[in-house]
C-alpha positions in Angstrom: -101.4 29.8 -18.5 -97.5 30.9 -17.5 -95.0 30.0 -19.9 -91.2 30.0 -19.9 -89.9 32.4 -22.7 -86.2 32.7 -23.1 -84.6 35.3 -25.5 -80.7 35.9 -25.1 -79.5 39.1 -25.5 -76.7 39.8 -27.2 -74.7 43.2 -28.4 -73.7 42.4 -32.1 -72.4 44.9 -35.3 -75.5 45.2 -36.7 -75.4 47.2 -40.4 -78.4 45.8 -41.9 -81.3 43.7 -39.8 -84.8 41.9 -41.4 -86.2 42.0 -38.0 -85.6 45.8 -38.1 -82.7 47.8 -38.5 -82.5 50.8 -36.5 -79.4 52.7 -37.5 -77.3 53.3 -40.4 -74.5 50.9 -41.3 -71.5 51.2 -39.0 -67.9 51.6 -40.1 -67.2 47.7 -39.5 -66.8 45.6 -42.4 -69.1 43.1 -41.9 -72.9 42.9 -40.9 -75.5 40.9 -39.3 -78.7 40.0 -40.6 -81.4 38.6 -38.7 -83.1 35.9 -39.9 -87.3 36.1 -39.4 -89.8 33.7 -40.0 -93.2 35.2 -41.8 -95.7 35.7 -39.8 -98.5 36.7 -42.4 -101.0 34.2 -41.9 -100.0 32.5 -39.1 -102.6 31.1 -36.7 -103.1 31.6 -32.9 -102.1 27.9 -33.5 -99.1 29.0 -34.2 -99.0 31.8 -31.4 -99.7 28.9 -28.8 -96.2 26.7 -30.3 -94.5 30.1 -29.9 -95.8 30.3 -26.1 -94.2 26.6 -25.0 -97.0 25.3 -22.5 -95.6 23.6 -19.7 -96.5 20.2 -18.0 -97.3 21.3 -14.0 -98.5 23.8 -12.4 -95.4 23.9 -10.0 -93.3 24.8 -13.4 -95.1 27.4 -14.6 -94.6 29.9 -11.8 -92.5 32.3 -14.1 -91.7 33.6 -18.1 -88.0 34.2 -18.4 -86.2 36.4 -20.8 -82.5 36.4 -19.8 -83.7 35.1 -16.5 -85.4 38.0 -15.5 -89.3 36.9 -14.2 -91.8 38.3 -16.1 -95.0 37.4 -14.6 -96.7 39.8 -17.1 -95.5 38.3 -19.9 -98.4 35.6 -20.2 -101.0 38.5 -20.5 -98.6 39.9 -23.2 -98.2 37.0 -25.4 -101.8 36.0 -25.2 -102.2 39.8 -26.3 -100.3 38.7 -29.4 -103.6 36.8 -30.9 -105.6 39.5 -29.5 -104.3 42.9 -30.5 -105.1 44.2 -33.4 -102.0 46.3 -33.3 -99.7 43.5 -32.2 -101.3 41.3 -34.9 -100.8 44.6 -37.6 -97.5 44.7 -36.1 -96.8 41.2 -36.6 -98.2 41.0 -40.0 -96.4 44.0 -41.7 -93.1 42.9 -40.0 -92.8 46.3 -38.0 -89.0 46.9 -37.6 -87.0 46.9 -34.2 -86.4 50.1 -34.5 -90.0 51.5 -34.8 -91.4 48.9 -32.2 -88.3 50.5 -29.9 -90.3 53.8 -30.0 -93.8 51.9 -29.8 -93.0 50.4 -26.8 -90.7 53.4 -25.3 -87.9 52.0 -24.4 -86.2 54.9 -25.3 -87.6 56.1 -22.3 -85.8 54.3 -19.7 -83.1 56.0 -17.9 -82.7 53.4 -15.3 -81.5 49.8 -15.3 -82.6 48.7 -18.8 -83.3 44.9 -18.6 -85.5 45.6 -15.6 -87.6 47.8 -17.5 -91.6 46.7 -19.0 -91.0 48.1 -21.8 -87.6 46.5 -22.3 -89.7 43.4 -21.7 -92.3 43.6 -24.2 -90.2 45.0 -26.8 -87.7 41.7 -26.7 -91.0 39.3 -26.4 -91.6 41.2 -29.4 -88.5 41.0 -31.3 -87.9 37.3 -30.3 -91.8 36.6 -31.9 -90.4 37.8 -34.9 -87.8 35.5 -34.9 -88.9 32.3 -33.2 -85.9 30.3 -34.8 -83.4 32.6 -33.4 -84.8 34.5 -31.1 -81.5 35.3 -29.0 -79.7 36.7 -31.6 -82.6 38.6 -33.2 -83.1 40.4 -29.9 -79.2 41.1 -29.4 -79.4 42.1 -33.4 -81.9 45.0 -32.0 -80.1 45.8 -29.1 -77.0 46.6 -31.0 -78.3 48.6 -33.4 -79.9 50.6 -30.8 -77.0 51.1 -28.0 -73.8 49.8 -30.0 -71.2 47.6 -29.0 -69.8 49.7 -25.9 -73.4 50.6 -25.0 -74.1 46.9 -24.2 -71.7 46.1 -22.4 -72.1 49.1 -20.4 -75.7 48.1 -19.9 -74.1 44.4 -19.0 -71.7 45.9 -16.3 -75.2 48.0 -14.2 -76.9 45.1 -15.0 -74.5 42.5 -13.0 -74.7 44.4 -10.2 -78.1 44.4 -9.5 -79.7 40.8 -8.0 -82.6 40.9 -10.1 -80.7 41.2 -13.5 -77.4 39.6 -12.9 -78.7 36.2 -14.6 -79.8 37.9 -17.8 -76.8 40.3 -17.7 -74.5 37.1 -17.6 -76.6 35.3 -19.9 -76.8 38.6 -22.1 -72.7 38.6 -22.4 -72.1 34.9 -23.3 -74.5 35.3 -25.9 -72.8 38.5 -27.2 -69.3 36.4 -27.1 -71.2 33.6 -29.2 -72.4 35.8 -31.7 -69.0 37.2 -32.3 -67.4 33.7 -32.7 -69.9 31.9 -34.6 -69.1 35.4 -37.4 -65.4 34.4 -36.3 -64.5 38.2 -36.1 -61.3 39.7 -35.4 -60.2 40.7 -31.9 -59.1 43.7 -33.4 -62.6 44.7 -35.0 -64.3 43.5 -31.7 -61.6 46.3 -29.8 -63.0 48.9 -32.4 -66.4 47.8 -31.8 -66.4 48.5 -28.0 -64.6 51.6 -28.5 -61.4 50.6 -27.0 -60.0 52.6 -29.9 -60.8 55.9 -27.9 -58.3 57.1 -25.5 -60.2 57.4 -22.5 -58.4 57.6 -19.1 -60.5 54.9 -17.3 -60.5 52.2 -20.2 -58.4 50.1 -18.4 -61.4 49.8 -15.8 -63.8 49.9 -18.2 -66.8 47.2 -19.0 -65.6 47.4 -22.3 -62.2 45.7 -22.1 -63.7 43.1 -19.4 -65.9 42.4 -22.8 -63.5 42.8 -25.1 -60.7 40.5 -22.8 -63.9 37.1 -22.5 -63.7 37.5 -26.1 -60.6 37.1 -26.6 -59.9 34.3 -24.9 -62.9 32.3 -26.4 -61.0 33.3 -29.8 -57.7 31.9 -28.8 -59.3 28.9 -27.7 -60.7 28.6 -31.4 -57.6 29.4 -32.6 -55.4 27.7 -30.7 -52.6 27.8 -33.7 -52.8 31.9 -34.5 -53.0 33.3 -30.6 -53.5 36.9 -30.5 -52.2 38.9 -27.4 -53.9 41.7 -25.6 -50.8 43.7 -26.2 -50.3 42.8 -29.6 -53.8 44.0 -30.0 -53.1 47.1 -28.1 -49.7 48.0 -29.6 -51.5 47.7 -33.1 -54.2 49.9 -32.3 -52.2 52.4 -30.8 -49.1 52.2 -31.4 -46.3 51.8 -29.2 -45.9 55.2 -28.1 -49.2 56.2 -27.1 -50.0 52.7 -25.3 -47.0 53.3 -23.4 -48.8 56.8 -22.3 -51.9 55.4 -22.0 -50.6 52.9 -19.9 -48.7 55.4 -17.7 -51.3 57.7 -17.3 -53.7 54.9 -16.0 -53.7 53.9 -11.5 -50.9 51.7 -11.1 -52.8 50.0 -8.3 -55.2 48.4 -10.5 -54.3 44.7 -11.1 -54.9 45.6 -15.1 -52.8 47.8 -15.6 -50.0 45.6 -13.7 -50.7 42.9 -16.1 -49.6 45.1 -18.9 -46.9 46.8 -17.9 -45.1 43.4 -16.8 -46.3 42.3 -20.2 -44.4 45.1 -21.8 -41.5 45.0 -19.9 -40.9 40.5 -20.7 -41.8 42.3 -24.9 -39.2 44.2 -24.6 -36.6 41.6 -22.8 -37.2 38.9 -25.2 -35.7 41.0 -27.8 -33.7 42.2 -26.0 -33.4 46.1 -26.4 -31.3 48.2 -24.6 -32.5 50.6 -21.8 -30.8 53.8 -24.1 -33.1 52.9 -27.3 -36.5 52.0 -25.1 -35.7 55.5 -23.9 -35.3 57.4 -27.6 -38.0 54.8 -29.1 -40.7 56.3 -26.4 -39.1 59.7 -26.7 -38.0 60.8 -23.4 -35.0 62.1 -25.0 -37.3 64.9 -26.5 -39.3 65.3 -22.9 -37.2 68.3 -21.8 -37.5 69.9 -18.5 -40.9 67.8 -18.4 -38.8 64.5 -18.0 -38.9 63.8 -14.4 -42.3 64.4 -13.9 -42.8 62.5 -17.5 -45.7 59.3 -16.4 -43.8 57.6 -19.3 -40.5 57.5 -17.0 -41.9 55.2 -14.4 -42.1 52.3 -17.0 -38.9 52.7 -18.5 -37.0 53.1 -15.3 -39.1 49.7 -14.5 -37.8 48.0 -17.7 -34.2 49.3 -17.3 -34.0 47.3 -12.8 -35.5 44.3 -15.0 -32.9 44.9 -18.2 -30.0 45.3 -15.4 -31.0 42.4 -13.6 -31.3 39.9 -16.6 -28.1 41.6 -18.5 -25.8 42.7 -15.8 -22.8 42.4 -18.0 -24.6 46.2 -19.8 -26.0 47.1 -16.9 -26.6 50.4 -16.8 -27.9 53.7 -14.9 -31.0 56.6 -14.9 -28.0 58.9 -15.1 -26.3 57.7 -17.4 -29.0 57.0 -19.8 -30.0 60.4 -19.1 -26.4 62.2 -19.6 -26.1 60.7 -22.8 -29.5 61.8 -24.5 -29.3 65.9 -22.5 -25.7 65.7 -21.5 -24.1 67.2 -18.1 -25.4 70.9 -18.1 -28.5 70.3 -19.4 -29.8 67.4 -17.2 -28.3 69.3 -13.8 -30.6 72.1 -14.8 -33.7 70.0 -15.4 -33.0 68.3 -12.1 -32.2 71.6 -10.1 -35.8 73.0 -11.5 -37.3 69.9 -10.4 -36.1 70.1 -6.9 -38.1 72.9 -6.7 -41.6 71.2 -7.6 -43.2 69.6 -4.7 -44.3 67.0 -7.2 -40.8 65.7 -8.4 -38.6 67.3 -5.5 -37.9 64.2 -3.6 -37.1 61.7 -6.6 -35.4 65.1 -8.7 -32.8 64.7 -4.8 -32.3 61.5 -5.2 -31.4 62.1 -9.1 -29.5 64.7 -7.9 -27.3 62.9 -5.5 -26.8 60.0 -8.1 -25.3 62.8 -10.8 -23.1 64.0 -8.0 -21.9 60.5 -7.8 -21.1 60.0 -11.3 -19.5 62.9 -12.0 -17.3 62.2 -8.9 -16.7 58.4 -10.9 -15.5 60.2 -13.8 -12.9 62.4 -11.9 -14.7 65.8 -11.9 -13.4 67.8 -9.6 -15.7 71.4 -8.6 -13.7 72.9 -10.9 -13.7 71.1 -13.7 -17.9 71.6 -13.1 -17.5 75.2 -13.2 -16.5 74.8 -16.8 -19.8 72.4 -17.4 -21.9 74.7 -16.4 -20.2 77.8 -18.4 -19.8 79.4 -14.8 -17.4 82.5 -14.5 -16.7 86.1 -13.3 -19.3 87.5 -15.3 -22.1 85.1 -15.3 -21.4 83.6 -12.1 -23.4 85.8 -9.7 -26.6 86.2 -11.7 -26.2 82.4 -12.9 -28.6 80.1 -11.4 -26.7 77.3 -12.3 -24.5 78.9 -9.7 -26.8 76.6 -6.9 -26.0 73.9 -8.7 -22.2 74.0 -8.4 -22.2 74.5 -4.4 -24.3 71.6 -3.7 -21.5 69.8 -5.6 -19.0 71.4 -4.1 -20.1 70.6 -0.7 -20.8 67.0 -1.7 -17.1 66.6 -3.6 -15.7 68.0 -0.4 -17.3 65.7 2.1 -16.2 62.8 -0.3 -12.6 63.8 -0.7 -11.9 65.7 2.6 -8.2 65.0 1.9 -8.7 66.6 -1.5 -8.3 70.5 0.3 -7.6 71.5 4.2 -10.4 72.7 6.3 -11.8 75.7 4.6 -11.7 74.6 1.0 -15.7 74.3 0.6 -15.8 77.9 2.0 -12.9 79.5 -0.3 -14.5 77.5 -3.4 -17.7 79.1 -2.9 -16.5 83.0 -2.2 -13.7 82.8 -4.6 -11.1 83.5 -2.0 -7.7 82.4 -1.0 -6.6 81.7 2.9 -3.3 81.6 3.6 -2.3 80.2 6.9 -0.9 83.0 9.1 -0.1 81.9 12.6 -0.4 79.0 14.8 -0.8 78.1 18.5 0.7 74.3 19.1 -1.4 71.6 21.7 1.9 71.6 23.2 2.2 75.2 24.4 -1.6 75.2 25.3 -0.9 72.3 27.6 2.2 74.0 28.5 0.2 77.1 29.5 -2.8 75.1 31.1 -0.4 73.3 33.3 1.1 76.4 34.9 -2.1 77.5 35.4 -3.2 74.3 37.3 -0.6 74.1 39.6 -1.0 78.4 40.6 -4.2 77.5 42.0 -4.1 73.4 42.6 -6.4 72.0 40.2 -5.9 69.1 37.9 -5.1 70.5 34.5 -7.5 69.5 31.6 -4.7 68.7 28.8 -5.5 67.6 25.3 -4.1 65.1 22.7 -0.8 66.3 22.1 -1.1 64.3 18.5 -3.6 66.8 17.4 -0.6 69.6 16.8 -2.5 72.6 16.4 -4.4 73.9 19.2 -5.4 77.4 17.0 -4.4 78.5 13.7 -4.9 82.2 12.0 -5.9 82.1 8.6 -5.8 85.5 6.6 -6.6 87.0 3.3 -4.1 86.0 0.5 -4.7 89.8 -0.4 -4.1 90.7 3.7 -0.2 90.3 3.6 2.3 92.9 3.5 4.5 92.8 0.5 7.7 91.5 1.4 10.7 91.7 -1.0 12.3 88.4 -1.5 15.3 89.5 -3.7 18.9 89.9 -3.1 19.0 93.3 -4.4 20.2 92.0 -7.8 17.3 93.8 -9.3 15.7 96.9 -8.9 12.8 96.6 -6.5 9.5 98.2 -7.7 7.5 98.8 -4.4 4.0 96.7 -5.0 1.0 98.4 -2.3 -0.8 95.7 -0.7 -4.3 95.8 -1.1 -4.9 95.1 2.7 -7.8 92.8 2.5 -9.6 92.4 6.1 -10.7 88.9 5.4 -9.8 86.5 8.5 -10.6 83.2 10.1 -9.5 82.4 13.6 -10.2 78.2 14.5 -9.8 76.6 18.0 -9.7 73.1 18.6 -12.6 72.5 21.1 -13.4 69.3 23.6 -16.9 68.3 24.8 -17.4 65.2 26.5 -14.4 63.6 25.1 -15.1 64.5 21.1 -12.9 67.1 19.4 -14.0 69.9 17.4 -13.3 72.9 15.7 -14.5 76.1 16.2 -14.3 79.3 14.4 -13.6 82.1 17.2 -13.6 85.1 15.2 -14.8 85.6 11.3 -14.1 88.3 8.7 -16.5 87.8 5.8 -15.8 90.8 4.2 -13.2 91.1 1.0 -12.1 94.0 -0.8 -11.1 92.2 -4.1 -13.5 91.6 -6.4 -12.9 87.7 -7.6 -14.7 85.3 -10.1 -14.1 82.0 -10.9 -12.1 83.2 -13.7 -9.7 84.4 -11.5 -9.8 82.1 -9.0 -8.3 79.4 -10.9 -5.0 81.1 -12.0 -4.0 80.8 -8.6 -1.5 78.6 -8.0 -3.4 77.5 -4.6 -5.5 76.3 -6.5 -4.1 74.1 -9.2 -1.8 72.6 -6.7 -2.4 69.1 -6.5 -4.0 67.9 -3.4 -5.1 64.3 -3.5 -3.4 61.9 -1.8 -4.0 59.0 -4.6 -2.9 61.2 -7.3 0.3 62.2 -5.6 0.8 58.4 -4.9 0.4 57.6 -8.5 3.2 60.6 -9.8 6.7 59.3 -8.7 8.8 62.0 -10.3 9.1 65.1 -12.1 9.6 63.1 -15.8 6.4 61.8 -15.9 4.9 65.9 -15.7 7.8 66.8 -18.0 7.0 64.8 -21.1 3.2 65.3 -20.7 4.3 69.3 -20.7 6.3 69.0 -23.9 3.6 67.2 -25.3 1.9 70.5 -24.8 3.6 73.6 -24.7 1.3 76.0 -25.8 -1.5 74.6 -22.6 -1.4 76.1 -19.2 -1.0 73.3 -16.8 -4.1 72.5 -15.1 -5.4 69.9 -12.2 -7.0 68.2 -14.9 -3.9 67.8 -17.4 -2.5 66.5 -14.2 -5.3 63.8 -14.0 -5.1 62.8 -17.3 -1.8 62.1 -17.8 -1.8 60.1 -14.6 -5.2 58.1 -16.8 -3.0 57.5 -19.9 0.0 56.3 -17.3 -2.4 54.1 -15.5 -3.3 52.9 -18.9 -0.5 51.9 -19.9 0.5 49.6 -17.3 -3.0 48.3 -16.6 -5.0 45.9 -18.2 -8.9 45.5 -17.4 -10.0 42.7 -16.8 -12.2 40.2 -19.2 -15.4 40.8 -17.3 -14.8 44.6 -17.8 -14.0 44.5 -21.2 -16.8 42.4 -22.5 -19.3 45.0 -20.3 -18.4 47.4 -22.3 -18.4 46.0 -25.3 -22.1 44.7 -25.1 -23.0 48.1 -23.8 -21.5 49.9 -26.7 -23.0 47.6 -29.4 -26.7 47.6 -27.2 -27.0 50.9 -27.7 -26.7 51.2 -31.2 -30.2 51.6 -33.0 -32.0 48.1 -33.2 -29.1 46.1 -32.5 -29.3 43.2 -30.0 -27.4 41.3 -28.1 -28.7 38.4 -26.8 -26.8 36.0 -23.7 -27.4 32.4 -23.1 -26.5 30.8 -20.1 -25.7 27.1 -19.0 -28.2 26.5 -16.0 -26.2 24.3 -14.2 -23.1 25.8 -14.4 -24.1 29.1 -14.6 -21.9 30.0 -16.9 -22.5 32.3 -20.3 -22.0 29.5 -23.1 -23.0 31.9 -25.7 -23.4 35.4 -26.8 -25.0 36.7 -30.2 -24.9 40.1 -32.0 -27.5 40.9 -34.5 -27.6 44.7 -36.0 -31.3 45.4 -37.9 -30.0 45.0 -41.1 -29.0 41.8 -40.5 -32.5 40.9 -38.9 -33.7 42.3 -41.9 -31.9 39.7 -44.2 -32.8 36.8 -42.2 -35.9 37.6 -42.6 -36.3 38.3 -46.2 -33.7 35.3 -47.1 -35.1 33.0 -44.5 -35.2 30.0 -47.0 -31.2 30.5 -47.4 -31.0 29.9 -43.8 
């Protein structure tokens, strides 16, 4: 005779089990106990119930357990009545855990549920307990490989054709067991292991265990839904989710799930990109911060934050700036150019502080003093890299800011003074004469260009010439007779005009810093075309200089006076001014600011400013409310 024999599986907490407990009791506050039927005195009467006899022969090709076939399993059972052992066994109510060794399943390395002995062990345990034989057997099987150890067994198991029907048959009772005890998602996480930061647990069989049974839960619970980050978050915390998140392959469509999860947590409160950044504390991450997995999710949430808030948008530099400040963060992103890891993105970070800094008005010189640069530090400094990629970069923005050579004499620390000139005019002059001597057509540039060559020199190359009217007794000054020189042509290929240098002096005698480069009155002088615009008179420079008497005028005292002038005879405009007043009160720890819109119109109808405290209050007082 074949029977059909089913016995469901399923992993369960297991602390304490009649049908045989095989481990001590686990950390989790509840238990199972298996319920068993005696079996003293029963009859092979009662062995033959047990076995199900079925009606044709055509049905009784196979014994299931979990699906699996188990054409042995007749002899097996039959055995029941038969062995003295099995009946000993039987009679004295021999645990799980001791028929686990009898049967040596301890001894199977390979796909469990495949396994004889696997087989004859759950016939056994299920015999035990013929009124519940599914969860007696998934009792056992908990006990023996824990929660995680299941569903790991679960996860081999579906991939194999001849156990995928019991392993799926195996899980669903493991999700049934859990929700007919009701138990928490949380407990279930613990169960599985989830609690242990592994780097694969987002593509573990665990959480694919752990996620079913969640979802069964909700749908009990339809009126106390529990989140998967909620769940997370609690374990965890936020912090070390975040890094276990960013640590995980972005590719997978898991990990997606969460991190666009996080990011719509953190809109719906809304919190602003600054305090994300302190909260998962970047601001602490050091020279580590660009290559920092962390970064990738809050630079994600700040392009969402911008996009949903534009009126506080903000910026990776500025954020940045305003947790390391200017010297610190050009250093960080200097080092980081030099990583192959971070040396693209630490470029492009790079460029964007270059940017700002030109936004706020910083001039190369004014960067000099943020990065402590002068005579004495300036050589050894590396900081010194920093300041001639911005330098060249101010330059090419502003080329009206300085003539030709500035970037050059800004990086050597030397003056050029212009000492002679040859005009287009008298080249064409020249070229002409030269044309007609020996009849060719003369090649004659644009007469509008002025210069055709110019001689520059060193500012310590001139001879000292006396400019007195003998008033005074004149102290003869020796010139120090710098070699220095620069000799430029203009230059025409196929129609485009360039310069050319024809002859170049690198070497100088003087020995110049920074320091000394800026007392020069070269270079204070005001250069920018937009600045001179803005300066109509002498008055304006006088009353900002008797505001100050005791302060050497500087380019930059000249650039803030023209600010407050500007400000005093501009207004911004609404939009401006409410930008930066959501963006000042955003950042302030745990405020919010939150925007509501009119969808047809488009229009802000509303804006609302909470602080914490007053969070707090509303929800301590909610009743006055």
């Amino acid at each position: 005779m074949r029977t059909y024999y089913i016995a469901l599986l399923v992993g369960t907490l297991v602390a304490r089990a009649d049908a045989g407990s095989m481990a001590e009791p686990t950390s989790v506050a509840f238990e199972l106990s298996v319920t068993t039927r005696s079996l003293v005195d029963q009859t092979n009467k009662g062995i033959k119930r047990f076995l199900r006899t079925l009606k044709t022969n055509a049905e009784a090709d196979e014994e299931r357990v979990f699906g699996v076939n188990l054409g042995f399993v007749d002899d097996f059972l039959e055995s029941l009545s038969q062995s003295s052992q099995i009946r000993h066994m039987l009679n004295e109510r021999t645990s799980a855990k001791d028929a686990y060794k009898v049967f040596k399943v301890d001894e199977v390395t390979d796909n469990i549920l495949e396994s004889a002995q696997w087989k004859q062990w759950a016939s056994y345990i299920a015999k035990l307990n013929e009124k519940d034989p599914d969860e007696s057997v998934a009792a056992a099987m908990t006990v023996a490989y824990g929660g995680d150890g299941v569903a790991q067994i679960v996860a081999k198991a579906m991939k194999n054709p001849n156990t995928k029907i019991a392993a799926e048959k195996l899980e669903d009772a493991q999700l049934t067991r859990w929700i007919k005890l009701d138990s928490n998602p949380a407990e279930i996480f613990k169960v599985l292991k989830l609690n242990e930061k592994t780097d694969d647990i987002f593509n573990s069989p665990q959480l694919g265990t752990w996620t079913s049974y969640l979802k069964k839960y909700n749908e009990k619970h339809p009126t106390k839904q529990v989140s998967e980050m909620s769940v997370f978050t609690k374990i965890y915390g936020e912090e070390d989710f975040v890094k276990l998140l960013a640590s995980a392959d972005d590719n997978t469509a898991v990990v997606k799930k969460f991190k666009d999860e996080l990011v719509k947590r953190w809109l719906g409160e809304p919190t602003h990109p600054l305090n994300i950044f302190n909260n998962l504390k970047l601001n602490e991450a050091g020279d580590d911060l660009l290559a920092n997995p962390v970064l990738t999710i809050w630079v994600k949430y700040m392009k969402a934050f911008n996009k949903e808030y534009p009126q506080a948008e903000t910026t990776m530099i500025q954020t940045f700036t305003k947790s390391y400040g200017d010297e610190k963060l050009a250093t960080m992103i200097q080092a980081a150019t030099k990583v192959e890891e971070t040396k693209d993105f630490a470029k492009n970070l790079q460029t964007a502080q270059f940017n700002q800094w030109m936004v706020d008005k910083k001039t190369p010189k004014d960067i000099l003093g943020v990065l402590k640069l002068n005579s004495q530090t300036f050589t050894d400094n590396p900081s010194v890299d920093i300041w001639r990629a911005y330098n060249k970069a101010y330059t090419k923005e502003f080329p009206d800011a300085g003539f030709a050579f500035q970037p050059y004499q800004n990086e050597i620390f030397q003056i050029y003074r212009f000492r002679t000139s040859n005009s287009v005019r008298d080249r064409n002059r020249e070229t002409q004469k030269r044309a007609g001597r020996i009849g060719k057509v003369p090649d004659l540039y644009d007469e509008t260009l002025k210069y055709y060559a110019k001689k520059f020199i060193c500012t310590h190359g001139w001879d000292f010439k006396a400019r007195g009217r003998g008033d005074r007794t004149n102290h003869t000054v020796r010139g120090i007779g710098c070699k220095g020189q620069l000799n430029a042509a203009l230059n025409r290929d196929k129609g485009v005009y360039t310069v050319r240098i024809s002859k170049h002096q690198s070497t100088h005698n003087p020995s110049m810093g920074p320091d000394e480069y800026t007392c020069y009155a070269k270079t204070r002088k005001i250069e920018s075309p937009g600045i001179k615009r803005v300066v109509r008179n002498a008055k304006n420079n006088l009353a900002y200089l008797k505001e100050v008497p005791s302060k050497p005028l500087q380019q930059k005292d000249v650039e803030n006076m023209i600010a407050e002038m500007r400000r005093e005879t501009y207004t911004s405009s609404d939009d401006v001014r409410v930008s930066q007043l959501l963006q000042d009160f955003g950042e302030g720890p745990g405020n919010a600011v939150r925007i509501f819109r009119d969808p047809t119109t488009s229009l802000t109808s509303c804006i609302t400013f909470q602080t914490a405290h007053m969070r707090r209050m509303a929800r301590m007082f909610a009743e006055a409310l």
